[in-house]
C-alpha positions as CSV (number, residue, x, y, z in Angstrom):
1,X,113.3,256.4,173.8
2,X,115.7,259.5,174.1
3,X,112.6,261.6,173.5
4,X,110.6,259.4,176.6
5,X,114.1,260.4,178.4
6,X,114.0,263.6,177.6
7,X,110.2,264.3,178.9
8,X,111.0,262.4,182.0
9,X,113.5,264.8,183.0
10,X,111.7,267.7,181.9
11,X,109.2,267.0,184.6
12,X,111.3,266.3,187.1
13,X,113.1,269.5,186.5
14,X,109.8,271.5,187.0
15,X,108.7,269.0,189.6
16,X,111.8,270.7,191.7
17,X,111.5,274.0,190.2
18,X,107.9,274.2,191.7
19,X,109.2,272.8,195.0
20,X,112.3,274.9,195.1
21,X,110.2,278.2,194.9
22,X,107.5,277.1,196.9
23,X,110.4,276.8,200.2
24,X,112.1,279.9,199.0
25,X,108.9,282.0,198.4
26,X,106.7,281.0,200.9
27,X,108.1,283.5,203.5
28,X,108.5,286.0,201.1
29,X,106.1,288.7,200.6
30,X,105.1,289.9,197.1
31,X,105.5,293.7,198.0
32,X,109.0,292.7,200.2
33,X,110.3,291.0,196.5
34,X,108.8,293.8,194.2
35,X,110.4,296.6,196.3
36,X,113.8,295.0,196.1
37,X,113.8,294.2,192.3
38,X,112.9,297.5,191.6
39,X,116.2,298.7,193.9
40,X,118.2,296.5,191.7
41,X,121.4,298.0,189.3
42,X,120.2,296.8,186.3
43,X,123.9,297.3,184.5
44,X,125.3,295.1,186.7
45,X,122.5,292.2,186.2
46,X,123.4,293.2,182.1
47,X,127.2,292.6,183.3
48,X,126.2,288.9,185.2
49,X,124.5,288.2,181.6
50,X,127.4,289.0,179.8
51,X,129.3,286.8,182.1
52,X,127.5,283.9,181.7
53,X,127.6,284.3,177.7
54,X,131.5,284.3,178.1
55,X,130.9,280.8,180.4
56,X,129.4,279.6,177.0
57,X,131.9,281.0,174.6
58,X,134.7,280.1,176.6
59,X,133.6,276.2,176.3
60,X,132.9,277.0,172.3
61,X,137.0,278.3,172.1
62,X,137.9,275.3,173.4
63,X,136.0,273.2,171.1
64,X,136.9,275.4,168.0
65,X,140.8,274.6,169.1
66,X,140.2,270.5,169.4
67,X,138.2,270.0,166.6
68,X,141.0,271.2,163.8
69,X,143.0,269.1,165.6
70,X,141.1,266.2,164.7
71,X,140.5,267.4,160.7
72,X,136.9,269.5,161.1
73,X,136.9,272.7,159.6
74,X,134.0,274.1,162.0
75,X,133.5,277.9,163.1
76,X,132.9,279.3,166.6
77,X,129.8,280.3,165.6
78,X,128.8,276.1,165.1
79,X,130.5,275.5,168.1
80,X,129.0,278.2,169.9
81,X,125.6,276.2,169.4
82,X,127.1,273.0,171.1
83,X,127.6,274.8,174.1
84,X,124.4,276.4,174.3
85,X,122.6,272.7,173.5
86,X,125.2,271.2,175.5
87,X,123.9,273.5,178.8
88,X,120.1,272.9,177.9
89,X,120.3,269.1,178.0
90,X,122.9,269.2,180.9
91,X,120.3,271.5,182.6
92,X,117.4,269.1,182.3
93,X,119.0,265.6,183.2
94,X,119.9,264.2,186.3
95,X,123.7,264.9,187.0
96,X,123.9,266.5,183.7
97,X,124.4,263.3,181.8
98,X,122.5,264.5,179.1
99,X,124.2,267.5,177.8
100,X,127.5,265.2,176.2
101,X,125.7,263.0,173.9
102,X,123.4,266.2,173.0
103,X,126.8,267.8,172.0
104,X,128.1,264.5,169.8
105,X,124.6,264.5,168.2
106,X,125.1,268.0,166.6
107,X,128.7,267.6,165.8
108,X,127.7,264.1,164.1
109,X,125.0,266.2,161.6
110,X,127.7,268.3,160.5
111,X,129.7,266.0,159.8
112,X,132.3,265.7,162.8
113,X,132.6,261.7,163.4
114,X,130.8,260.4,166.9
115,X,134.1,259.1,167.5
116,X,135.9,262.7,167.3
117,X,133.2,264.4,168.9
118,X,133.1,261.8,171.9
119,X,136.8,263.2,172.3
120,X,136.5,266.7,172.3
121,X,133.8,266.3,175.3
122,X,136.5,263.7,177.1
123,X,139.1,266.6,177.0
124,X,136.3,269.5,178.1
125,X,135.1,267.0,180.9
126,X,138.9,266.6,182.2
127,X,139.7,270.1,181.7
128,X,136.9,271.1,183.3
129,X,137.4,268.9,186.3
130,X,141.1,269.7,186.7
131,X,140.1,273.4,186.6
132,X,137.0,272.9,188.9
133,X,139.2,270.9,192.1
134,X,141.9,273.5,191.4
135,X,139.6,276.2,192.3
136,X,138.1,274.4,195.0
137,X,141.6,273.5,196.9
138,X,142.7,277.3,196.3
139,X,139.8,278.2,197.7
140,X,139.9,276.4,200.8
141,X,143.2,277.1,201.5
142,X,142.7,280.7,200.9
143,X,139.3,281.5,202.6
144,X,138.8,278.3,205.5
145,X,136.6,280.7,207.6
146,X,134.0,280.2,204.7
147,X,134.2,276.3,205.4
148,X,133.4,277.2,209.0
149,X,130.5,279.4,208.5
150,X,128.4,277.2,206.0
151,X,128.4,274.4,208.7
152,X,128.7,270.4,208.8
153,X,126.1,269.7,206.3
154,X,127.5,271.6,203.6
155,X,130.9,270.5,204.3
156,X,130.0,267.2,204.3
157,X,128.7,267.4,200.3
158,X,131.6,269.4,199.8
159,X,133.5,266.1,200.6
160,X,131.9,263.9,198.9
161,X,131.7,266.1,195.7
162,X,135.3,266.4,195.8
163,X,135.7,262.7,196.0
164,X,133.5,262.4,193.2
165,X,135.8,264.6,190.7
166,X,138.7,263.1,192.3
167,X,137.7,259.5,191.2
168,X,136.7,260.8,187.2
169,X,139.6,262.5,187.1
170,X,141.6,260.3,188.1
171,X,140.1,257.9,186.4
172,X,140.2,259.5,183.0
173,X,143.8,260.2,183.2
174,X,144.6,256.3,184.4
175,X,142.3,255.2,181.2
176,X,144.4,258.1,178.7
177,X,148.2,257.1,180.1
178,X,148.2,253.6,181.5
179,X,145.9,251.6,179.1
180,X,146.7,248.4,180.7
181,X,146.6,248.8,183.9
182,X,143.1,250.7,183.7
183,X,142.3,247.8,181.0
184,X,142.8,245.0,184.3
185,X,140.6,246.8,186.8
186,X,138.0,247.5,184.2
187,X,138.0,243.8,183.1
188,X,138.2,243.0,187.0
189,X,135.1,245.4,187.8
190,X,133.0,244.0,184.9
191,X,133.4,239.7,186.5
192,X,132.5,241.2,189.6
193,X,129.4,242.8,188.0
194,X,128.9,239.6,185.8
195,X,129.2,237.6,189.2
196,X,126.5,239.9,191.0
197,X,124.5,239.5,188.4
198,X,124.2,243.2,187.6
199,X,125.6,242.6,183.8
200,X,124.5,239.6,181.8
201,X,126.3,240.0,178.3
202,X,129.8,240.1,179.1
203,X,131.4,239.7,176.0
204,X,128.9,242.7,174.7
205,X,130.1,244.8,177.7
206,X,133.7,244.0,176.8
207,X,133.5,245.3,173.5
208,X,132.5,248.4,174.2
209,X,134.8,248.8,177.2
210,X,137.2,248.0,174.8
211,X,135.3,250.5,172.2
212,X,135.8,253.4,175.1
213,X,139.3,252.4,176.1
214,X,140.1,253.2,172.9
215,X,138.9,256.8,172.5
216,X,140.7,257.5,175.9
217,X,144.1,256.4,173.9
218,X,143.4,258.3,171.1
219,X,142.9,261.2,173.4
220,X,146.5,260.8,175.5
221,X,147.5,260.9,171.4
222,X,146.0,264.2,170.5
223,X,147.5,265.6,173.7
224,X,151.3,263.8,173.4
225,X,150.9,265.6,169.7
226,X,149.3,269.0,170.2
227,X,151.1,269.7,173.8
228,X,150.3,273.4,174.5
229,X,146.9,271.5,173.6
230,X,146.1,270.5,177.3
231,X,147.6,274.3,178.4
232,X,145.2,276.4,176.6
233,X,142.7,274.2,177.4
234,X,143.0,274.4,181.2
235,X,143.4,278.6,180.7
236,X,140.3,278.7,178.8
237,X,138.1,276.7,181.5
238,X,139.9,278.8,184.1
239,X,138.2,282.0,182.4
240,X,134.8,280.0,181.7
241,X,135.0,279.0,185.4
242,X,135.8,282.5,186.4
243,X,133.5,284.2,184.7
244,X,130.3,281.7,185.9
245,X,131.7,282.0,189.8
246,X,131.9,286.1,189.3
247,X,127.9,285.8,188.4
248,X,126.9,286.4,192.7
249,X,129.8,288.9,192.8
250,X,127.8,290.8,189.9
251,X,124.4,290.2,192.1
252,X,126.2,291.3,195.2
253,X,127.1,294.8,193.6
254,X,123.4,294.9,192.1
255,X,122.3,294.8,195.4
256,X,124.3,297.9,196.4
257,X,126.9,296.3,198.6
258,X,130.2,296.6,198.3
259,X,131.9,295.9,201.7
260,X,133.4,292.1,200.6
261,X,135.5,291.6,197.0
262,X,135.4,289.9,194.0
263,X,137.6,286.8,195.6
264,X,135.3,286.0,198.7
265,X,132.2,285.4,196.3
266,X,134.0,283.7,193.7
267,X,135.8,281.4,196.4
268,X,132.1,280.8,198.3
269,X,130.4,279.8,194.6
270,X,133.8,277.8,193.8
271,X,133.4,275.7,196.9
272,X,129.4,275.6,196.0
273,X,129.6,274.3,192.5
274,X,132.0,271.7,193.8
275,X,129.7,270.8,196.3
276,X,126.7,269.9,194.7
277,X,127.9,269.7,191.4
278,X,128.2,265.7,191.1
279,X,124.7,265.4,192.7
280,X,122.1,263.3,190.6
281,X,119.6,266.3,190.3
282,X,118.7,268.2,186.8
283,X,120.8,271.4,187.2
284,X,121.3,270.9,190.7
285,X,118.3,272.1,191.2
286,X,117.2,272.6,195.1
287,X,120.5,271.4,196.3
288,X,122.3,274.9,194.4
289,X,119.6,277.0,196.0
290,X,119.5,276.0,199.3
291,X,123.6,275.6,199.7
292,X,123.6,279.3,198.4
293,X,121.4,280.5,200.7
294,X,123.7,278.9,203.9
295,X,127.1,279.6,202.2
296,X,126.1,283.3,200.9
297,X,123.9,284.8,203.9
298,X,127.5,286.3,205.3
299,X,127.2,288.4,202.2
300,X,124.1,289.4,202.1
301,X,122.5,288.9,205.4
302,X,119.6,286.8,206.0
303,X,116.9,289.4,205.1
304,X,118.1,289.6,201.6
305,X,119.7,286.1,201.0
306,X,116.6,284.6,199.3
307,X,115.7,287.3,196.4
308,X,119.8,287.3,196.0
309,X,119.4,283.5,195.5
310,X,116.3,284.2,193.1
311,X,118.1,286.9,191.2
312,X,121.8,284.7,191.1
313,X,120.4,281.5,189.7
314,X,118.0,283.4,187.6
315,X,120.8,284.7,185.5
316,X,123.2,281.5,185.6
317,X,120.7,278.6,185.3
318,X,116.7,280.0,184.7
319,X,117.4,283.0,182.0
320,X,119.4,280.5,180.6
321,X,117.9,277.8,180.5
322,X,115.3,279.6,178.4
323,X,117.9,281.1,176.0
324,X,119.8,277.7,175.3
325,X,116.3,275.9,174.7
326,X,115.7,278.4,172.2
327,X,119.7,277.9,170.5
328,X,118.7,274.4,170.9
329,X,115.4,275.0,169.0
330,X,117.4,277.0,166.1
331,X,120.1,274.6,165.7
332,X,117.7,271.5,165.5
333,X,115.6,273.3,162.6
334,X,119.3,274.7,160.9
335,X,120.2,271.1,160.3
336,X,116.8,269.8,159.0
337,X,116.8,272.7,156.7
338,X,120.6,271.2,155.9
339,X,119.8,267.9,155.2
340,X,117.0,268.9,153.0
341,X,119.3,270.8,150.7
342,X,121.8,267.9,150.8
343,X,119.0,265.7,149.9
344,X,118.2,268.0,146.9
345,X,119.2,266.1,143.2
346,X,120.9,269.9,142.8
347,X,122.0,269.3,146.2
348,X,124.7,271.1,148.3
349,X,128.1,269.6,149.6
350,X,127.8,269.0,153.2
351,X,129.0,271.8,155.4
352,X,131.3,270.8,157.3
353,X,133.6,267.9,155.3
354,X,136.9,266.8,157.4
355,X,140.1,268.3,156.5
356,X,143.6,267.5,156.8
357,X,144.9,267.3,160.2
358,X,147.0,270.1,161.6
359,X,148.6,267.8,164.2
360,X,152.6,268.5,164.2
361,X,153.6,264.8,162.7
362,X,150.0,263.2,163.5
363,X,148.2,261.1,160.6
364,X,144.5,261.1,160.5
365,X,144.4,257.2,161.0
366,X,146.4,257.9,164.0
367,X,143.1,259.5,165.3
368,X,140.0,258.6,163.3
């Protein structure tokens, strides 16, 4: 079945990639796109590269720091892997829904229990959503002529993306630090969905809400234990965050331009990635090309707005895609090669066995 899943939303990702070029290139001429690429600075298309490796090591630091926490001895190198499997799945399922249980998968093979991985990607998620609204209001605050110029359309998926975020956060933080009040509307939500007819085994559905609620206690727990947890956290997204909306400012300078700074393209992608971030597409795609094109043709003019797009989410979302299907490839055959040397009579310990918690005062039942 998660194979069948995972073919469905390969071909609806190249369903909209086709479509996606096809409205950006069909204007375009061959000799028009060849002249500009060869124009191009290639060190600083080397340096939006290198950013969007440190967007993927910055998510690997902040596993590396929660996992300890929870008893796994694991390197940044493992967790480094995650991240890049974590971005191919995301990249290929509607609303990135598939990139989480990709992640818990992995950590599961070495040894890190579903449990504990399912709340190490329920502490990225809300940092990365705290992080993500932060930038957003900053930005909107700091730069409302950019809300202006990208017109009602956009601002009206801005809105509902924000509301979007709003509600998960929110709701993640009512489910971590006031269990029983999130516990009554849950219970209140799932008899209205029994009612309508929408769920049919309630007592099946209460368990696991009950299952879930859980991990989001054991959560609030790591964090009341570990409390410059939660700070370091919300740093490292804020560089991971920072580095992924500097990726047009690196295109911008490729380009040869240089009248507008680093803030005004990292405040126009902020406001972008918040905008059609939450929508049920496979890496966004379409809705991330054609909101760049309207919110970015102040910076590069409408002539050169479209290869800019081409180049832009070629380096954040197409180069790698490619490079994260091919960590994804490497980390699939590392653990079958694992488990066959585990499964030897000779056999090896397992690589990655739990350890004692480093938690100031925690025990490991409090969290297991």
């Amino acid at each position: 079945m998660r194979n069948k899943k995972n073919w469905i939303g390969g071909l609806i990702l190249l369903g909209l990639m086709a479509v996606t070029f096809y409205v950006l290139l069909r204007d375009q001429p061959v000799s028009k796109l060849s002249e500009i690429a060869g124009r191009l600075r290639p060190g600083w298309l080397a340096a939006g590269l290198g950013l969007m490796f440190l967007f993927e090591l910055c998510e690997a630091s902040c596993t590396r720091q929660i996992l300890p926490r929870l008893g796994h001895r694991t390197s940044l190198r493992r967790c480094l892997g995650y991240s890049f499997v974590g971005f191919y799945f995301s990249s290929i399922t509607p609303s990135s829904t598939g990139g989480q249980p990709a992640q818990i998968y992995c950590m599961t093979k070495d040894g890190v229990s579903a449990a504990h991985g399912t709340l190490n990607m329920m502490l990225l998620a809300l940092g990365y959503q705290v992080v993500l609204l932060g930038y957003g209001l900053v930005a909107a605050l700091l730069r409302p002529e950019l809300l202006d110029a990208m017109g009602t359309g956009f601002r009206l998926l801005l809105l509902y993306g924000t509301a979007v975020n709003v509600a998960l956060t929110a709701g993640v933080l009512c489910l971590m630090f006031l269990p029983n009040a999130a516990r009554r509307i849950c219970l209140w939500v799932l008899a209205l969905l029994v009612r309508l007819r929408i769920v049919k085994d309630r007592t099946g559905a209460a368990a696991r809400l009950d299952h879930q609620m859980e991990e989001y206690r054991q959560g609030a727990l790591c964090l009341k234990h570990n409390p410059s947890l939660l700070i370091r956290l919300l740093i490292c997204t804020f560089v991971q965050l920072t580095a992924l909306f500097l990726v047009p400012f690196a295109v911008y300078r490729a380009f040869g331009f240089h009248g507008y700074g680093a803030p005004e393209l990292v405040c126009t992608q902020a406001l972008l990635t918040l905008a059609v971030g939450s929508l049920p597409l496979p890496g966004a795609m379409g809705a991330s090309e054609g909101g760049f094109v309207r919110a970015f043709a102040l910076f590069f003019g409408a002539g050169l707005v479209t290869p800019a797009v081409l180049v832009s989410r070629g380096i954040s979302f197409y180069a790698f895609l490619l490079i994260s299907g091919g960590v994804t490839l490497a980390v699939h055959l590392g653990h079958r090669r694992r488990a066959a040397r585990q499964s030897d009579p000779n056999g090896l310990h397992p690589v990655h066995a739990p350890v004692r918690s480093r938690e100031l005062g925690v025990k490991r039942k409090e969290i297991a």
